[in-house]
Phi, psi and omega in degrees: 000120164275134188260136168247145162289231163220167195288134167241108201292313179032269198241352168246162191254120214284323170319320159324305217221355173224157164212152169258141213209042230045274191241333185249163178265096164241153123024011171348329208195170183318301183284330168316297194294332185287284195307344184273345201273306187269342173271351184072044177305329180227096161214185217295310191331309200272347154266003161273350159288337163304301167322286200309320221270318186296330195288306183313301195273042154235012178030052173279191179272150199218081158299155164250004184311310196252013163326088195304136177267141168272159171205000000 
């Protein structure tokens, strides 16, 4: 078993060890993948915020129908 730390912006570079990729967040690298794996980085919530967040500062249209609410 190998110990990785986590992505630290610190001392690493986030292009280095990441990509946005439409809505998800993958993984480059060891310490990428560890950290996206235990922060959840791509789970359903957070790429649909993603979605939403890109629609805004591109000013597309925006439905709310099928939005899921968390509660």
């Amino acid at each position: 078993m190998k110990l990785v730390g986590f992505f630290n912006l610190c001392r690493e570079f986030w292009g280095e060890n990441l990509r946005l990729d439409e809505a998800l967040i993958q993984p480059l690298t060891d310490i990428a993948e560890v950290t996206a794996s235990i922060l959840d980085f791509n789970n359903d919530e957070r790429i649909l915020e993603r979605e939403l967040l890109k629609k805004v500062a591109t000013n597309e249209q925006i439905s709310l129908t099928n939005v899921p609410v968390s509660r």
